[in-house]
Each structure stands twice: as structure tokens, then as C-alpha cells.
C-alpha positions as CSV (number, residue, x, y, z in Angstrom):
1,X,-169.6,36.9,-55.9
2,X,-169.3,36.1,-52.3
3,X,-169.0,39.1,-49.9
4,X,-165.5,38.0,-48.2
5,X,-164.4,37.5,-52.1
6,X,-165.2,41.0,-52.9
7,X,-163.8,42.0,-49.5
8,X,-160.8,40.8,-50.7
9,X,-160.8,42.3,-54.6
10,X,-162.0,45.9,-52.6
11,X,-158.8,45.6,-50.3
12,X,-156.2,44.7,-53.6
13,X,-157.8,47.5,-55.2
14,X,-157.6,49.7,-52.3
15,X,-153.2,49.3,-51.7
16,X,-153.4,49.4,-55.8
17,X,-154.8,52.5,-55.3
18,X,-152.9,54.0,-52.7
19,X,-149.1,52.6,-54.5
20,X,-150.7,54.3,-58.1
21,X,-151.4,57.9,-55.9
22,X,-147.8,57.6,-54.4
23,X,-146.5,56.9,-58.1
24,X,-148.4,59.6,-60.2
25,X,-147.4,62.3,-57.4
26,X,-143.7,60.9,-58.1
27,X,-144.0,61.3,-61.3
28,X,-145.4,64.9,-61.3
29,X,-142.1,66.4,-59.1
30,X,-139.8,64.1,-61.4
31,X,-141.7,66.2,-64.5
32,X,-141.1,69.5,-62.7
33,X,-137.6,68.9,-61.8
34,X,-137.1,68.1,-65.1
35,X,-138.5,71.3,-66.1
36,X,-136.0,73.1,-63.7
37,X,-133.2,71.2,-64.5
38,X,-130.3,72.1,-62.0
39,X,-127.5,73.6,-63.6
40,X,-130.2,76.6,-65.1
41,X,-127.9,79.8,-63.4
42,X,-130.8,81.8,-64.5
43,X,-134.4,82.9,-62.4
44,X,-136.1,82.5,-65.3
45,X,-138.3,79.8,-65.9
46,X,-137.2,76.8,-67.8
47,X,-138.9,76.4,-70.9
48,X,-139.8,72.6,-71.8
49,X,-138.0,72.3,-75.1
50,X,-134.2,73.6,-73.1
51,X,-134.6,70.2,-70.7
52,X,-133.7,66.7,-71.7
53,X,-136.6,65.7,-73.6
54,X,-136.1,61.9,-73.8
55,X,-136.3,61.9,-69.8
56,X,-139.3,64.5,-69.9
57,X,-141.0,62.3,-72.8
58,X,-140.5,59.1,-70.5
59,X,-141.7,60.6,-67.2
60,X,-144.9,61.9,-69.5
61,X,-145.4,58.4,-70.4
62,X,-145.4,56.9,-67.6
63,X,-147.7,59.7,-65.4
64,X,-150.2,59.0,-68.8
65,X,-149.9,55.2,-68.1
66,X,-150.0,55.3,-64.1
67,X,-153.0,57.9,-64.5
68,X,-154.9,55.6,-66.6
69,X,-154.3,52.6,-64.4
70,X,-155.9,54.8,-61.3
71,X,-159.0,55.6,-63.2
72,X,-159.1,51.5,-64.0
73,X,-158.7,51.0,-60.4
74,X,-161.3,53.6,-59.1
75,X,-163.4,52.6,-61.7
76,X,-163.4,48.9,-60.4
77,X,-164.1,50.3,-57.0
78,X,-166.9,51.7,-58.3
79,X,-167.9,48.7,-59.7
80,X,-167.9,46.8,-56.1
81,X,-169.9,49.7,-55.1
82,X,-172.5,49.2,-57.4
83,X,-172.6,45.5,-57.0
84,X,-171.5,45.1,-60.9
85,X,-168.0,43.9,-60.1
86,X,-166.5,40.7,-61.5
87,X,-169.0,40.8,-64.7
88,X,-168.1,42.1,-67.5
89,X,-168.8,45.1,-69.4
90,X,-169.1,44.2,-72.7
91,X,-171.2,40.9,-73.1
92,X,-171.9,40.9,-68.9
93,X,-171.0,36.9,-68.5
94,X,-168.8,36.9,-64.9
95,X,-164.9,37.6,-65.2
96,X,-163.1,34.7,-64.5
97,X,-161.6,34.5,-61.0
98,X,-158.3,33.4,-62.1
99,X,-158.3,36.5,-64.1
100,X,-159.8,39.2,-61.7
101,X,-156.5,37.6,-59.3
102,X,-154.5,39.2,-62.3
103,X,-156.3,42.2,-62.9
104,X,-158.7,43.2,-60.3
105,X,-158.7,46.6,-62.2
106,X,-160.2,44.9,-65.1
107,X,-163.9,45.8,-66.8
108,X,-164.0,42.9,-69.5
109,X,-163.1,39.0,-69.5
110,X,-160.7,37.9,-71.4
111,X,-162.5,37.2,-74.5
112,X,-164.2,40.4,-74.5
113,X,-160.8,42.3,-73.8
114,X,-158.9,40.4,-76.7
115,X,-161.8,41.6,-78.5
116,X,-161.4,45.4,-77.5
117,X,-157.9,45.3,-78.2
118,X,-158.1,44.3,-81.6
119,X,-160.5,47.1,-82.3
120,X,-158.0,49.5,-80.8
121,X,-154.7,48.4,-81.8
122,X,-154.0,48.6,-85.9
123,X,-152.8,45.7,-87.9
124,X,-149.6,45.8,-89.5
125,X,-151.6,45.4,-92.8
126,X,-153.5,48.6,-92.1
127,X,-150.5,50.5,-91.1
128,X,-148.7,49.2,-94.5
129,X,-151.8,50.4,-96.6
130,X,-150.5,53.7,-95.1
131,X,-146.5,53.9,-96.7
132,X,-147.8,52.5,-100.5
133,X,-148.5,56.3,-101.2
């Protein structure tokens, strides 16, 4: 990959970066104000299961989801470091350009991450084998 190309990926990944920090740390007050809902007259700590837990189970959610998407995105800037960026992971053929424009965070092209998400995510036949107990 050309070094103005990866100048470019490195810079995506970098505002990526800094908009995912600004999220997470968002997230984390929105989690503790959650945990110290107003309204709680007493100086005693909140305890998690008095607070809303749908909003608490959402905000969880998406720290766990904005969290994983940082580690992707130092990961890829790891990546440019070590001069491995834009191939992939798995089989190591080059990620396709059009796809790194999508997802500069991503490790694997897109036959190899179709691949890994089929290994990760059940089929609905697997989870029926489940309810004929």
C-alpha cells in the first residue's frame, strides 16, 4: 500500500479514535449518573438493581460495543505500525480498498470476515436443537 494511502487510513483511524475516547468517557458518566439517579434523598450509595435498568442495560451495551470498536481501531493502528495493514488476518490476501474506505478498523476481507461471522453467530437450526428438550 502506498505511503500517502496509509497516511490517509492512519489519519481516519486517528479522529475514529479520538470520537470512540470522547464516546466511551460519555458513556462511563451516563453509567454513573445512572447509578445516582437524582431523586435518591439518601447519602447512601445507590445500589445498581434500585436504578432504571433498561437505561443502565443500554448504556452497558453500548460502552461494551464502543470499547470493542476502540480496541478494533488501535489494533488497526498497530497494524500500520507494523507495516501489516490492509492484509488480512486470516488467509493474508490484501483487504480490498473499497472495503478498508468502509472499515479502516477492519482485520479480515470480506470473504474471510463472512467467514468468521458464521463461526461466531449460531444458526437458527442450532438454536432450535436447543427448545426440542
Amino acid at each position: 500500500m502506498r505511503s500517502e494511502d496509509l497516511a490517509q487510513f492512519r489519519g481516519r483511524l486517528v479522529q475514529m479514535r479520538t470520537r470512540l475516547t470522547s464516546t466511551v468517557k460519555g458513556i462511563g458518566e451516563a453509567i454513573s449518573e445512572d447509578i445516582a439517579a437524582p431523586g435518591n434523598l439518601s447519602v447512601a450509595p445507590t445500589h445498581a438493581a434500585d436504578t432504571d435498568a433498561g437505561d443502565l442495560d443500554e448504556n452497558l451495551a453500548l460502552a461494551e460495543n464502543a470499547a470493542q470498536l476502540l480496541s478494533d481501531v488501535d489494533a488497526a493502528l498497530d497494524r500500520i505500525a507494523q507495516g501489516s495493514f490492509g492484509q488480512c488476518q486470516r488467509c493474508e490476501r490484501p483487504i480490498a480498498r473499497e472495503r478498508l474506505t468502509a472499515l479502516p478498523h477492519t482485520p479480515y476481507c470480506i470473504q474471510c470476515a463472512q467467514a468468521v461471522e458464521s463461526e461466531i453467530e449460531p444458526t437458527d437450526q442450532a438454536w432450535r436443537g436447543l427448545d426440542d428438550d
